[in-house]
TORTIKOL-101371 format. One record per atom (N, C-alpha, C): residue number from 1; atom name; x negated, y negated, z negated. Coordinates in steps of 0.2 Angstrom, whole numbers, padded with zeros to 4 digits, always signed. Layout:
N
<node><num>NUM</num><atomo>CA</atomo><xx>X</xx><yy>Y</yy><zz>Z</zz></node>
...
// end
This chain:
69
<node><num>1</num><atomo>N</atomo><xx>+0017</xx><yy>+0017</yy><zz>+0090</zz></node>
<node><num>1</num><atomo>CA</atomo><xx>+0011</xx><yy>+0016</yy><zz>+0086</zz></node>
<node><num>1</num><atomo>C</atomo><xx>+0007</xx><yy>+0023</yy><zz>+0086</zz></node>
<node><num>2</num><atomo>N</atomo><xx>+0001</xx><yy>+0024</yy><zz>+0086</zz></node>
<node><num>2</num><atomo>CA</atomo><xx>-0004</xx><yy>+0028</yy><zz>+0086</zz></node>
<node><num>2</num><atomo>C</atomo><xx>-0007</xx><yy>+0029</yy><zz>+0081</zz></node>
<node><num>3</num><atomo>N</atomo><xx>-0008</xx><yy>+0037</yy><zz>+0078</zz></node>
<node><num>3</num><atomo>CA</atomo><xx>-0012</xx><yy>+0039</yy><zz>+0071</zz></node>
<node><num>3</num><atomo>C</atomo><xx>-0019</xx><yy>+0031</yy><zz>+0070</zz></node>
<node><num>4</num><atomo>N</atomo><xx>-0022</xx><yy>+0029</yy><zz>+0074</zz></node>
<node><num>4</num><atomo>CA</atomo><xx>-0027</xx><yy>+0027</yy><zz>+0076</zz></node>
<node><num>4</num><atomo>C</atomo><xx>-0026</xx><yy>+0020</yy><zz>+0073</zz></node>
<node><num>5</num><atomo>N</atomo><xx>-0019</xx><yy>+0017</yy><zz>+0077</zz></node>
<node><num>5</num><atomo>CA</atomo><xx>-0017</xx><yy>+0010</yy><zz>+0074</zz></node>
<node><num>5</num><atomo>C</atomo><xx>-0015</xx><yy>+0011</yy><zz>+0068</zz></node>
<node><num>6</num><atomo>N</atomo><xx>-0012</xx><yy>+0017</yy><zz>+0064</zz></node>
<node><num>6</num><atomo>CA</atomo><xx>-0007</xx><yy>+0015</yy><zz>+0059</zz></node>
<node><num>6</num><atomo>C</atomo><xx>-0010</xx><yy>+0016</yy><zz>+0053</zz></node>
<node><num>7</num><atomo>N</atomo><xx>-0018</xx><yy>+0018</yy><zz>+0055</zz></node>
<node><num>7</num><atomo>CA</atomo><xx>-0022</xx><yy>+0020</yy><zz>+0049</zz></node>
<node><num>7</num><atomo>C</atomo><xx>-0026</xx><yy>+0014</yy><zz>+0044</zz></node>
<node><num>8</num><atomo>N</atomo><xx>-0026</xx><yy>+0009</yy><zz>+0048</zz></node>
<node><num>8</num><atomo>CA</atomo><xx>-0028</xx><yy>+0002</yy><zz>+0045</zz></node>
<node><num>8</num><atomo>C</atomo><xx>-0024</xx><yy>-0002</yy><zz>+0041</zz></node>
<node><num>9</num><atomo>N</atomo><xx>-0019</xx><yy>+0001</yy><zz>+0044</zz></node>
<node><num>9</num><atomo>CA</atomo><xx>-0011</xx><yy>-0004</yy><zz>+0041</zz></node>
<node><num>9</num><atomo>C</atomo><xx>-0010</xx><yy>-0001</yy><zz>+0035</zz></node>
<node><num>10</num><atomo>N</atomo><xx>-0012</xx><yy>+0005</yy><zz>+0034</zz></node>
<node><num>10</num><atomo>CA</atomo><xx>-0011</xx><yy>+0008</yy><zz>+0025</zz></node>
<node><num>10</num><atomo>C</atomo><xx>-0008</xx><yy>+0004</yy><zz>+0021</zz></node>
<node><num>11</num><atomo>N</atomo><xx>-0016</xx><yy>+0002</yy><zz>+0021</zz></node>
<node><num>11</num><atomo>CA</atomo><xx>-0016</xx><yy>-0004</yy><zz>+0012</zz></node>
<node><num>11</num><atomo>C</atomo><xx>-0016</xx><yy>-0008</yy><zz>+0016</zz></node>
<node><num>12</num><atomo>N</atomo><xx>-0013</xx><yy>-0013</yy><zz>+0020</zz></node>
<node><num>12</num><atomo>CA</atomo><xx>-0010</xx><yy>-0020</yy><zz>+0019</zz></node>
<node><num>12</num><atomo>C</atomo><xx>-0002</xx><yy>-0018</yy><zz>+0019</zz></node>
<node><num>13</num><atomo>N</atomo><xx>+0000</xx><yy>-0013</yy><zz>+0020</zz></node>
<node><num>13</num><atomo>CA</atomo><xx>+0007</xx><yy>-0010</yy><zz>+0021</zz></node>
<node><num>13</num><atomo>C</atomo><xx>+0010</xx><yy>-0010</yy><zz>+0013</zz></node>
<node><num>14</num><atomo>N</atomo><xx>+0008</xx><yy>-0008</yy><zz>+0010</zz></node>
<node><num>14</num><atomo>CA</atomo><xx>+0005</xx><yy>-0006</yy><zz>+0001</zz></node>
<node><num>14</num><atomo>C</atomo><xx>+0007</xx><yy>-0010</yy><zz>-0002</zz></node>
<node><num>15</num><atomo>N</atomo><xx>+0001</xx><yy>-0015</yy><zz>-0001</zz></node>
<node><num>15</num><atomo>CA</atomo><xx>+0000</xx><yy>-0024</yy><zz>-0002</zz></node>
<node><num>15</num><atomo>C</atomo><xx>+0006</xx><yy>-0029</yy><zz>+0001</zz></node>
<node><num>16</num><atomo>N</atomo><xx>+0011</xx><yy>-0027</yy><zz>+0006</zz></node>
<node><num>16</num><atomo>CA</atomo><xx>+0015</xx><yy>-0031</yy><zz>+0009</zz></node>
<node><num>16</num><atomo>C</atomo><xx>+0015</xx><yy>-0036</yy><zz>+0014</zz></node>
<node><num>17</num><atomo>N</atomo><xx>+0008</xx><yy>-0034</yy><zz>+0014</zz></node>
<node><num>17</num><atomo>CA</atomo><xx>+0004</xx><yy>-0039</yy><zz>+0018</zz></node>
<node><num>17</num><atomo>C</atomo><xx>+0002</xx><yy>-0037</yy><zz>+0025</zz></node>
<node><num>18</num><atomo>N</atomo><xx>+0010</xx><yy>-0036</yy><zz>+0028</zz></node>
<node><num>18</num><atomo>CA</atomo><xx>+0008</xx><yy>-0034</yy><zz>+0036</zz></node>
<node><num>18</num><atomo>C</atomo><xx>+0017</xx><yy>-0038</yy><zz>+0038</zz></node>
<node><num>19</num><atomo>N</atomo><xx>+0015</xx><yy>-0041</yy><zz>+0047</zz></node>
<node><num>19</num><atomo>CA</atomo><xx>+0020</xx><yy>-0043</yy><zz>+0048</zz></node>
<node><num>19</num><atomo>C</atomo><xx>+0028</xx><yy>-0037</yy><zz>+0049</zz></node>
<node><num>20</num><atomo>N</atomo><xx>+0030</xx><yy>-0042</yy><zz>+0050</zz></node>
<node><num>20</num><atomo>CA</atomo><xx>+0038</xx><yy>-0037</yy><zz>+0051</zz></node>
<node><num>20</num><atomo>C</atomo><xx>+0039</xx><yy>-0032</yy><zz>+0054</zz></node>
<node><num>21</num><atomo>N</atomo><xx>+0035</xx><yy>-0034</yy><zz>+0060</zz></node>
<node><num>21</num><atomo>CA</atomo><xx>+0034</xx><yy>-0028</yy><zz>+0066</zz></node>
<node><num>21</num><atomo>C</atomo><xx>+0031</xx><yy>-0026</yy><zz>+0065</zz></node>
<node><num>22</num><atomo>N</atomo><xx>+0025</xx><yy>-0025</yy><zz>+0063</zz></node>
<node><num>22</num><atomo>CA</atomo><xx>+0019</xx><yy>-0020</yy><zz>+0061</zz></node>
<node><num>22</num><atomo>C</atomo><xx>+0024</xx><yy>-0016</yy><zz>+0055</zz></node>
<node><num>23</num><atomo>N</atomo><xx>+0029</xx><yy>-0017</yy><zz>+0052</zz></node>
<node><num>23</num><atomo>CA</atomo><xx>+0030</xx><yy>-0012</yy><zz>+0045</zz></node>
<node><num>23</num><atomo>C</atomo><xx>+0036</xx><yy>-0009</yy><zz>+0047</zz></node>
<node><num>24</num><atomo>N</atomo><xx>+0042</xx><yy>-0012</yy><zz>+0054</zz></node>
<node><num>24</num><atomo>CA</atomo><xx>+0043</xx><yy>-0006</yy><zz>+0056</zz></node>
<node><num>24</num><atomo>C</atomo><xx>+0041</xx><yy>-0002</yy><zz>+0061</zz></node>
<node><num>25</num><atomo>N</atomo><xx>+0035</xx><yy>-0003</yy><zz>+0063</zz></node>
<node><num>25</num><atomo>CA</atomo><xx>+0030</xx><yy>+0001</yy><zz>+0067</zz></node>
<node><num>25</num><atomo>C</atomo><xx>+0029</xx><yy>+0006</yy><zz>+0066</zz></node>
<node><num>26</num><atomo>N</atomo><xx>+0027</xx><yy>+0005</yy><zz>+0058</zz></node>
<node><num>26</num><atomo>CA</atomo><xx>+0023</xx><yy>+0010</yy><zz>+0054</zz></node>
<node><num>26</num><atomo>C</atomo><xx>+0026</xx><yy>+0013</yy><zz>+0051</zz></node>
<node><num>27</num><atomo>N</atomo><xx>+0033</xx><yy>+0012</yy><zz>+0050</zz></node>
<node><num>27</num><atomo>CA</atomo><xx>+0036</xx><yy>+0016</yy><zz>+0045</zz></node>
<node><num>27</num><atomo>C</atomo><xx>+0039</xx><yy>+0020</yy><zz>+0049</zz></node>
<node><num>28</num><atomo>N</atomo><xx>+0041</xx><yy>+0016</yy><zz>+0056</zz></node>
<node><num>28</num><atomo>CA</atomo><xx>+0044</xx><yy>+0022</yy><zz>+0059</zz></node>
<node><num>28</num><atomo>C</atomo><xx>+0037</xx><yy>+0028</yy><zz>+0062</zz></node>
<node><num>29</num><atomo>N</atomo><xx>+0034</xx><yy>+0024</yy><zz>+0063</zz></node>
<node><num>29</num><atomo>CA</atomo><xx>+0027</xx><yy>+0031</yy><zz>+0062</zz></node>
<node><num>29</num><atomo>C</atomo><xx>+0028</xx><yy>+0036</yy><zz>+0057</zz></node>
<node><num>30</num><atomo>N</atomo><xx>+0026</xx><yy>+0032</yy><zz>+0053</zz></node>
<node><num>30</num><atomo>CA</atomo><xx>+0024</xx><yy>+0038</yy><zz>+0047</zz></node>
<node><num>30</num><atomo>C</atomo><xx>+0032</xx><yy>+0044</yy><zz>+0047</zz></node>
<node><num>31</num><atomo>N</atomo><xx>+0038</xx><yy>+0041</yy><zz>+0049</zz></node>
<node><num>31</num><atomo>CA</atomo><xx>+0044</xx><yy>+0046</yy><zz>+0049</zz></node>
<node><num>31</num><atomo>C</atomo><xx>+0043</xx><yy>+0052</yy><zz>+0051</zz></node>
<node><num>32</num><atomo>N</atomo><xx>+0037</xx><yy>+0048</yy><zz>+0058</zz></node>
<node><num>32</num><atomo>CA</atomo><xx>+0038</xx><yy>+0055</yy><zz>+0064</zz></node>
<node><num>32</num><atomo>C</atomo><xx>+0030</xx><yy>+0059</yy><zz>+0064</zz></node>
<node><num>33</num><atomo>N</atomo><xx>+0026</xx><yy>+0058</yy><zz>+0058</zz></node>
<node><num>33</num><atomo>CA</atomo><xx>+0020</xx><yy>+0059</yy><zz>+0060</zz></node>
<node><num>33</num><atomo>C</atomo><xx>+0019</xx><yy>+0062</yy><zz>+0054</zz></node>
<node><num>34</num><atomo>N</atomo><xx>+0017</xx><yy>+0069</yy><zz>+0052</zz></node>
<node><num>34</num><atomo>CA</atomo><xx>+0016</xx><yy>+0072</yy><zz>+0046</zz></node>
<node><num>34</num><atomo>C</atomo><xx>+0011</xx><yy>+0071</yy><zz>+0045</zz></node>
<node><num>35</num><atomo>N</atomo><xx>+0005</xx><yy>+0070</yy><zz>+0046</zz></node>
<node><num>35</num><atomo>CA</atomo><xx>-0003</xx><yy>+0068</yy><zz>+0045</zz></node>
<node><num>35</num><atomo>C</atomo><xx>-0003</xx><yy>+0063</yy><zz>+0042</zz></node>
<node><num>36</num><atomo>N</atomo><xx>+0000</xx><yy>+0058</yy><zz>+0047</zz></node>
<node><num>36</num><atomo>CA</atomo><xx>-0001</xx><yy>+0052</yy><zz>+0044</zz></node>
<node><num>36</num><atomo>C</atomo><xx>+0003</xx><yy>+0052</yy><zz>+0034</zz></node>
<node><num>37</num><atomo>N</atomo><xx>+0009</xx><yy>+0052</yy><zz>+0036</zz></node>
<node><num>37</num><atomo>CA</atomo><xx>+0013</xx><yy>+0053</yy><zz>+0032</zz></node>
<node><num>37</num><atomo>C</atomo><xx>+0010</xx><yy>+0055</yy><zz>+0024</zz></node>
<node><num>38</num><atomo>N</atomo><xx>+0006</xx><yy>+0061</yy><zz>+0024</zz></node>
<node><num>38</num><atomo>CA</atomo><xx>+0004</xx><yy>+0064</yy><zz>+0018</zz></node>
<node><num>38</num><atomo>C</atomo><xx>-0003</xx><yy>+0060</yy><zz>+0018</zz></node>
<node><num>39</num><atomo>N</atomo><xx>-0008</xx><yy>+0056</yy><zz>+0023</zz></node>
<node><num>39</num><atomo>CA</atomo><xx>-0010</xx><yy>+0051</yy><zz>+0022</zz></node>
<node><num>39</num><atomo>C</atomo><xx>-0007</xx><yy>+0048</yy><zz>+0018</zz></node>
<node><num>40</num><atomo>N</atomo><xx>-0002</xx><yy>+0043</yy><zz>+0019</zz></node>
<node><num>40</num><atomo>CA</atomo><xx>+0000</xx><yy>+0035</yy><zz>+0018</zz></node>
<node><num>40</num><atomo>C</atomo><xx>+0002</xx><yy>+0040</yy><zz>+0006</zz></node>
<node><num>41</num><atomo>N</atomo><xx>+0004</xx><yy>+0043</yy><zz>+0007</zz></node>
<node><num>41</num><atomo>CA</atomo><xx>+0007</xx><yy>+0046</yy><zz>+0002</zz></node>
<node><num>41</num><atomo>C</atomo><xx>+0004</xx><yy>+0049</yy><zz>-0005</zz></node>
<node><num>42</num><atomo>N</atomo><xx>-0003</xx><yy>+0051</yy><zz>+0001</zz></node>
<node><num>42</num><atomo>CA</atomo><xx>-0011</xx><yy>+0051</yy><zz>-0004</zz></node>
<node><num>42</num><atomo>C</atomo><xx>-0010</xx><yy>+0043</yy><zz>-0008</zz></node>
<node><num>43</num><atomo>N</atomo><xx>-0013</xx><yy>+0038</yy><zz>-0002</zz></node>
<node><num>43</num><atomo>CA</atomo><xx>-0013</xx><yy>+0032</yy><zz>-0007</zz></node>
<node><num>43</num><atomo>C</atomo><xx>-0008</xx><yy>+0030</yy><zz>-0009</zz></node>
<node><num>44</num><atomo>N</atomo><xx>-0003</xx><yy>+0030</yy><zz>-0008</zz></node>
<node><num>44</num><atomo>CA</atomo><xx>+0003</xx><yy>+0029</yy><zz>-0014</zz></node>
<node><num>44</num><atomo>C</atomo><xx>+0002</xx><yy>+0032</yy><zz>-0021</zz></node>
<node><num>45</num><atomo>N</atomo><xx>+0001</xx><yy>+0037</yy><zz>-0021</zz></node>
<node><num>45</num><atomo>CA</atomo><xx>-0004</xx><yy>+0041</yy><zz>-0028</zz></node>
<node><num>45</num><atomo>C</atomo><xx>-0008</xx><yy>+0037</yy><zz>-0031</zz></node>
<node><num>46</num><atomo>N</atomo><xx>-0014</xx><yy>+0037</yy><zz>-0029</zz></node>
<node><num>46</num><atomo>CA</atomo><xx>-0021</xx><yy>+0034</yy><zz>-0030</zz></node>
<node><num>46</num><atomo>C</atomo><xx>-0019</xx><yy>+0027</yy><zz>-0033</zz></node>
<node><num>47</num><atomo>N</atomo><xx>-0014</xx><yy>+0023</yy><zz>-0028</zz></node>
<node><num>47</num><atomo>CA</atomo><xx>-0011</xx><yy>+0015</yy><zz>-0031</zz></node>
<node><num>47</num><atomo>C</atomo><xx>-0010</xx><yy>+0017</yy><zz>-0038</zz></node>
<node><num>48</num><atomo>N</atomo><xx>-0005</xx><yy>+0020</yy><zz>-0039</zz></node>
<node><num>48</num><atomo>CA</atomo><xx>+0002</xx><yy>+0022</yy><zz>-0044</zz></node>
<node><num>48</num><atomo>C</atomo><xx>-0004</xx><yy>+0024</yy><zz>-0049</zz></node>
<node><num>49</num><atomo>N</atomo><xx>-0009</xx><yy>+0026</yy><zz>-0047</zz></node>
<node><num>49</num><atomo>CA</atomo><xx>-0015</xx><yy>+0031</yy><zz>-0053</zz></node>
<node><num>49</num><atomo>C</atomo><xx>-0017</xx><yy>+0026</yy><zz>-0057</zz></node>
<node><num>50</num><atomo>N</atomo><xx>-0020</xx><yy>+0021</yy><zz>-0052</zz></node>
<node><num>50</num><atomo>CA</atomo><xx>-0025</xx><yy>+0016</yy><zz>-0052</zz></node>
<node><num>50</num><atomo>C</atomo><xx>-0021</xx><yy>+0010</yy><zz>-0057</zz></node>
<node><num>51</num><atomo>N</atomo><xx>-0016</xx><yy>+0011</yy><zz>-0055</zz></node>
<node><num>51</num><atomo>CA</atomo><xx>-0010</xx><yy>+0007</yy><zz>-0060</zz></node>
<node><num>51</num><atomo>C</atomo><xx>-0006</xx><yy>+0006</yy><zz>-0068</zz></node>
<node><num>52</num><atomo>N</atomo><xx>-0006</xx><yy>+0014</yy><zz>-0067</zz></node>
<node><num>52</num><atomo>CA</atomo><xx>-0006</xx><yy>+0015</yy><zz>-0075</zz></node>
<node><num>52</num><atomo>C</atomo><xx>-0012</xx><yy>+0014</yy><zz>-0077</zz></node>
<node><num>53</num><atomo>N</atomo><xx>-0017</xx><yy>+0016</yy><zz>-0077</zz></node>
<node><num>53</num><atomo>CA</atomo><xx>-0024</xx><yy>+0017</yy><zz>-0077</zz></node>
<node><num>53</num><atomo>C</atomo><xx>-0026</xx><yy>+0008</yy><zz>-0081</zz></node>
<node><num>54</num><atomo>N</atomo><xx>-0026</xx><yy>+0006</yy><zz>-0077</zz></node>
<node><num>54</num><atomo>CA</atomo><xx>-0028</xx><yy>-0002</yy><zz>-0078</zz></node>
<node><num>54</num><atomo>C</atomo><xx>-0025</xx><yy>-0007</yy><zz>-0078</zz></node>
<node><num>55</num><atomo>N</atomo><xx>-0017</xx><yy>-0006</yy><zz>-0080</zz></node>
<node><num>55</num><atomo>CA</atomo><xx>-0013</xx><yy>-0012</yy><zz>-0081</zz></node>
<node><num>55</num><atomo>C</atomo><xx>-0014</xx><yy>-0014</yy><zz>-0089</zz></node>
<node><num>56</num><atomo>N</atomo><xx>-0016</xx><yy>-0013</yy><zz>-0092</zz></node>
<node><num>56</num><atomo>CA</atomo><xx>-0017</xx><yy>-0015</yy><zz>-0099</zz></node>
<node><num>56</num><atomo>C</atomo><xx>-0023</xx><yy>-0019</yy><zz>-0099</zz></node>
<node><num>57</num><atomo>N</atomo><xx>-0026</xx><yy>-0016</yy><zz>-0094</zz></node>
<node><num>57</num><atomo>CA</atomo><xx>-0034</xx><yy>-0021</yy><zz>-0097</zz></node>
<node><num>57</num><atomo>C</atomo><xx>-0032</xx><yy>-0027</yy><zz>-0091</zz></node>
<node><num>58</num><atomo>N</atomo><xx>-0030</xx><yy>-0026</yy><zz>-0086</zz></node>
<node><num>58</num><atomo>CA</atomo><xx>-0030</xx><yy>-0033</yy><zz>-0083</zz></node>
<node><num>58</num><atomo>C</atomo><xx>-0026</xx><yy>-0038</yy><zz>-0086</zz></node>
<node><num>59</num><atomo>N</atomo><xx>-0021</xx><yy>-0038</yy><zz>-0090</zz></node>
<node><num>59</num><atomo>CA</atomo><xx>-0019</xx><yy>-0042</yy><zz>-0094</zz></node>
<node><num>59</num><atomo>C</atomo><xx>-0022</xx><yy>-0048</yy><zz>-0100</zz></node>
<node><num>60</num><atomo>N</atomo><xx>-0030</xx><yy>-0041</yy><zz>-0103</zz></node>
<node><num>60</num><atomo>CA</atomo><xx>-0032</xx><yy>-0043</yy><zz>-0109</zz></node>
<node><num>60</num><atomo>C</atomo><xx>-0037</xx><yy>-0048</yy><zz>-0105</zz></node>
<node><num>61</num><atomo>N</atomo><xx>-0040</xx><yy>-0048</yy><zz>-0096</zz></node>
<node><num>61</num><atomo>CA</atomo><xx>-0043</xx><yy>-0050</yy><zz>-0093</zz></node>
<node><num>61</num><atomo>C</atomo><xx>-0042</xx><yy>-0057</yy><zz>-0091</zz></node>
<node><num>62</num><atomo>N</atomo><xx>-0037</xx><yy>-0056</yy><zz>-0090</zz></node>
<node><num>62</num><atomo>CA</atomo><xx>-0035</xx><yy>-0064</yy><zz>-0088</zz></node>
<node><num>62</num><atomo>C</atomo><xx>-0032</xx><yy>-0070</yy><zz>-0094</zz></node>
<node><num>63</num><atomo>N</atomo><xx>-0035</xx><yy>-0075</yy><zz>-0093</zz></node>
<node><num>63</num><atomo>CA</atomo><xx>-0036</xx><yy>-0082</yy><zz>-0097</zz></node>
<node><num>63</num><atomo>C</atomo><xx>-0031</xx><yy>-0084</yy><zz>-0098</zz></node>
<node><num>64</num><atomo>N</atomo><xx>-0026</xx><yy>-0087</yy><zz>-0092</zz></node>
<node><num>64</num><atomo>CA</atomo><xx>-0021</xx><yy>-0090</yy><zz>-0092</zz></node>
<node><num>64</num><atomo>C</atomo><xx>-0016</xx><yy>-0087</yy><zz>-0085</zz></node>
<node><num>65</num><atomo>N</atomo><xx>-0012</xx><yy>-0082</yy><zz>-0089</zz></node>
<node><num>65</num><atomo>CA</atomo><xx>-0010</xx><yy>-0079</yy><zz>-0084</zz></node>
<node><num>65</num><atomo>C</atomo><xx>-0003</xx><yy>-0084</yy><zz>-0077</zz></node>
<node><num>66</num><atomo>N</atomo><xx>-0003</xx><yy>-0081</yy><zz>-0071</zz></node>
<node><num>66</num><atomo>CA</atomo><xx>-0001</xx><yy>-0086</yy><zz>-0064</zz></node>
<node><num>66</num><atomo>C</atomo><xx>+0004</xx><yy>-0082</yy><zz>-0066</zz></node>
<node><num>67</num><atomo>N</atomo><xx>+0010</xx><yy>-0088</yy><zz>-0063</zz></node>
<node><num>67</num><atomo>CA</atomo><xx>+0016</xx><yy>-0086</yy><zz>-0064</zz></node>
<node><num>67</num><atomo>C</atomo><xx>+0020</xx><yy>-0086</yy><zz>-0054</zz></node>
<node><num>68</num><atomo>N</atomo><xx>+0019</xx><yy>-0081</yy><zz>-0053</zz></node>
<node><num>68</num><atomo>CA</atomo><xx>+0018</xx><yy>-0083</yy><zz>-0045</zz></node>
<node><num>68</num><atomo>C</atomo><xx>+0026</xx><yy>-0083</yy><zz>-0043</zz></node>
<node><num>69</num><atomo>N</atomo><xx>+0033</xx><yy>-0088</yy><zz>-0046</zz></node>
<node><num>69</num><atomo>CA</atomo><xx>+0038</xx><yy>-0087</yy><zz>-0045</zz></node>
<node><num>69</num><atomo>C</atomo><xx>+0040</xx><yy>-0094</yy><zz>-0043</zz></node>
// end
């Protein structure tokens, strides 16, 4: 996998939302690729920020909370 392909896969990587091969494509990417890597790491951050940040209010937001189990 190339800087090029592995760059889109981020956030569905994040999300979970990539198939089986694509996530060990990319993690073995990210192993071998420092670029990438402090990339993918960034948004790891950003997530992790974005989540402290606004988990209280998405709770207060929602009506009837989904039990997705």
């Amino acid at each position: 996998m190339t800087c090029t392909q592995a760059g889109p896969l981020f956030s569905p990587y994040l999300d979970g939302a990539v198939t089986g091969k694509q996530m060990r494509e990319l993690s073995h990417h990210l192993e071998g690729c420092d670029r990438c890597s402090r990339h993918y790491a960034s948004l790891v951050r950003t997530q992790d920020l974005l989540a402290r940040v606004g988990g209280d209010e998405f709770i207060i937001l929602l009506d009837k909370p989904v039990n997705r189990d």
